[in-house]
C-alpha positions in Angstrom: 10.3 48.2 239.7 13.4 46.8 240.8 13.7 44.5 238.7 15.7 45.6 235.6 18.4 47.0 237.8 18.6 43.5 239.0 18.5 41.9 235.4 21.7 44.4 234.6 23.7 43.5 237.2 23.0 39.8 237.1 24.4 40.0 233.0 28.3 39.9 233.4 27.7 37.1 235.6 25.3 35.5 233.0 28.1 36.1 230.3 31.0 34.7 232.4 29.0 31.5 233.4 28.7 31.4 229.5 32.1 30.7 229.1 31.7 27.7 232.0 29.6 26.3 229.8 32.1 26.6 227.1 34.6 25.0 229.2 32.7 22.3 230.3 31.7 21.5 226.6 35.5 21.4 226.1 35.3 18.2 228.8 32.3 16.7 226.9 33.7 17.2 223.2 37.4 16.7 224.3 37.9 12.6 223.6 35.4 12.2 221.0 35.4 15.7 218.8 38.5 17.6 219.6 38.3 20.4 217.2 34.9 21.3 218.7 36.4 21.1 222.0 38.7 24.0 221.0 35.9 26.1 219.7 34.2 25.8 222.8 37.3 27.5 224.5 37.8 29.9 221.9 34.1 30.8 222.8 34.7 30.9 226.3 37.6 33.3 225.6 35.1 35.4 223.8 33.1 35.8 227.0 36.2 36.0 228.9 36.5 39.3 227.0 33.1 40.6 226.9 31.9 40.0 230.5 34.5 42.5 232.5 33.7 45.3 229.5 29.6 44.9 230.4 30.3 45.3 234.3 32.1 48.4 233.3 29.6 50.0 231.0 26.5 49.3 233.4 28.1 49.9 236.6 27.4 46.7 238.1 31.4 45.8 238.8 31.5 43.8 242.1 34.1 41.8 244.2 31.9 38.7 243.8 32.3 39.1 240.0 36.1 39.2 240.3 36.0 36.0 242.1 33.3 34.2 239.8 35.4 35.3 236.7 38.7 33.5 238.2 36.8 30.6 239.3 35.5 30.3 235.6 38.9 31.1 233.6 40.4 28.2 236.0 37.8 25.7 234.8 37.8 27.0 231.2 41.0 28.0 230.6 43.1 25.6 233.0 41.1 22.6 233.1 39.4 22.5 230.3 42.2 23.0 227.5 44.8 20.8 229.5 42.4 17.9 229.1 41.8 18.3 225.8 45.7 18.6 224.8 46.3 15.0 226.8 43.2 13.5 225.0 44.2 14.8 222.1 48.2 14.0 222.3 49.3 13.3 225.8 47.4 10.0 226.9 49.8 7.1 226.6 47.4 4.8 228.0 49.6 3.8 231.2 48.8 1.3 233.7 45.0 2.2 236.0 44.2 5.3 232.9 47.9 7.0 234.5 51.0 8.1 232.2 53.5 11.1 232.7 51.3 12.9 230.0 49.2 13.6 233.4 52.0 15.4 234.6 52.6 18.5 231.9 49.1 18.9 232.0 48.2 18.9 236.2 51.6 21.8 235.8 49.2 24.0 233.1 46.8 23.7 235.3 48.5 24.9 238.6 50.4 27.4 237.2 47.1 28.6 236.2 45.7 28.4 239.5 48.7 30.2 240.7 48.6 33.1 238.2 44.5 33.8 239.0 45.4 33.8 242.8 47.9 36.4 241.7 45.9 38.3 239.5 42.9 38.8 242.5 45.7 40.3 245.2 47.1 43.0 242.3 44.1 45.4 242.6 41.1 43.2 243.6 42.0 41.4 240.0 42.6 44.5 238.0 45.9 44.8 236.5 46.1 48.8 235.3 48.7 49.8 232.9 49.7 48.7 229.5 51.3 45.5 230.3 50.2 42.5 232.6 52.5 40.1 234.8 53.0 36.7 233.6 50.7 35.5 230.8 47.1 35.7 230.9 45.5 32.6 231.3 43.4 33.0 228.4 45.9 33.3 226.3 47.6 30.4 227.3 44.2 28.2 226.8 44.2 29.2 223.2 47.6 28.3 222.5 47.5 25.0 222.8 43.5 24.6 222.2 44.5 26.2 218.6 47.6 24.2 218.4 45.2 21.2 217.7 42.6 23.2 215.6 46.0 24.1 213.4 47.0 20.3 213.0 43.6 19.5 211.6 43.4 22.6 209.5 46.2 23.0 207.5 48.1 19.5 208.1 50.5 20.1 210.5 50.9 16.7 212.0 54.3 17.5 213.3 52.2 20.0 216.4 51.3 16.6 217.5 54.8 15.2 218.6 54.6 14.6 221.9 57.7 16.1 222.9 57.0 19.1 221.7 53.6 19.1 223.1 55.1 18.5 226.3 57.3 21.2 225.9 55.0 23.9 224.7 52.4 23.1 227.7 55.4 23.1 230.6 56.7 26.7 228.8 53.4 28.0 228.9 53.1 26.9 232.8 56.3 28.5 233.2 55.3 31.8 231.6 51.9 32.2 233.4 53.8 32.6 236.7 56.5 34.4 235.6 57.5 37.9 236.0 57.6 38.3 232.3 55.2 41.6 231.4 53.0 41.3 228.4 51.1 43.8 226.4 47.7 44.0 227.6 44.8 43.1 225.3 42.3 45.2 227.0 44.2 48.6 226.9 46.2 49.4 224.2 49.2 52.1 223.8 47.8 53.4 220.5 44.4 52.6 218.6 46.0 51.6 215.6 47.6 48.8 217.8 43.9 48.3 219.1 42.7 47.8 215.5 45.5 45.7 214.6 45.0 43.3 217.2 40.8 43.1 216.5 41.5 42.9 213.2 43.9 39.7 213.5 40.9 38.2 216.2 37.9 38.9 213.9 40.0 37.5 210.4 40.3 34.5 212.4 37.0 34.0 214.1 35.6 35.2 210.4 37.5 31.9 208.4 36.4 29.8 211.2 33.0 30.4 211.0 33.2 30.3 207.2 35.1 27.0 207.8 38.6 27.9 206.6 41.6 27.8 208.9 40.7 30.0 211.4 42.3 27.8 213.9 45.6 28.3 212.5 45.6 31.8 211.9 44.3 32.2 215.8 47.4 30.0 216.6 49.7 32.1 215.0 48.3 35.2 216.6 48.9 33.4 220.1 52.6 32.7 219.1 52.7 36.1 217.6 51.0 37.7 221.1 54.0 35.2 223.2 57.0 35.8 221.0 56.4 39.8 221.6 56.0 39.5 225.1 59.3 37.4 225.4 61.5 39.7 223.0 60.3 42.6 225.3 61.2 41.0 228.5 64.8 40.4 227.1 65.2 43.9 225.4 64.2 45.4 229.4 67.0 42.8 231.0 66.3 40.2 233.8 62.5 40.6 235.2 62.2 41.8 238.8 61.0 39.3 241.3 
């Protein structure tokens, strides 16, 4: 009799050990079939966004599935994506499998440690309000997961300098524990900003599936989503530490 109520509030955990397996597809794909490596994470991020909107709408929103949900976005958006970028443009090939490509991507993925730890003391993990300190982890797995998917798209070999790989994953470390406030992607100031934003997701997801560029149009939407989050922080002044 019990049983459904059960099923219910076991599905937002189901959902966000989805996007595990999406990470850890990310791993398997990573060295050998990069650009399905990325879609793994851009599926991951789907689940990332779906799994805290079911809690809500059944009721079944619990301190364990704050903790499971950071525990997943670390693997899957910290672990996962900074492998794939140094298999993808970082690994040098140094002496014993070790090159300073390592060391960009170990930052990327401390930083996002650092910004989940955050994230659970603010609220037990919920960040109210139209902004959110620092940027999400999510987004920052999709910048540089669709920085790849971009390169093999539309033939932008130059995203796979090193240098500037290095210097996209260090700013993104930097940026996950800043200060810097961000819009929020889960509430939204006005709903025609809420369409825009779902409308530039589902164009992109919709010419990936159909196998156009989707990639690069979800990269754009990243730099888009980062440029407006910097332009504000310098229109406010200094963030406040």
């Amino acid at each position: 009799m019990n049983e459904r109520p059960r099923l219910l509030a076991a599905l937002p955990s189901a959902i966000t050990l989805l996007g595990v397996f999406g990470g850890f597809m990310c791993l398997v794909w990573a060295a050998s079939a990069p650009y399905w490596a990325a879609c793994a994470v851009i599926g991951a991020s789907l689940c990332d966004m779906i799994d805290g909107r079911v809690a809500r709408m059944t009721g079944t929103s619990s301190a364990f599935g704050v903790q499971l949900d950071s525990l997943a976005d670390l693997a899957s958006f910290g672990v996962a994506p900074a492998f794939l970028v140094y298999q993808w443009g970082l690994s040098g090939g140094g002496a014993a499998g070790f090159d300073l490509g390592v060391v960009p991507v170990f930052l990327f993925v401390a930083a996002c440690a650092i910004r989940l730890a955050r994230f659970n003391l603010i609220a037990g993990g919920a960040e109210p309000g139209f902004h959110i300190v620092g940027l999400p982890t999510p987004v920052a797995a999709l910048f540089v997961t669709t920085l790849t998917m971009a390169e093999h798209e539309v033939g932008w070999t130059w995203l796979r300098s090193m240098p500037l790989l290095i210097a996209v994953v260090l700013v993104l470390a930097v940026l996950m524990v800043s200060r810097i406030q961000f819009p929020s992607y889960k509430r939204f100031r006005s709903r025609s900003r809420q369409l825009a934003f779902f409308a530039a997701i589902t164009a992109g997801l919709t010419l990936l599936i159909a196998g156009g560029p989707g990639g690069a149009v979800l990269f754009v939407l990243m730099v888009a989503y980062v440029v407006v989050g910097i332009s504000g922080a310098l229109v406010r002044g200094p963030a406040r530490l």
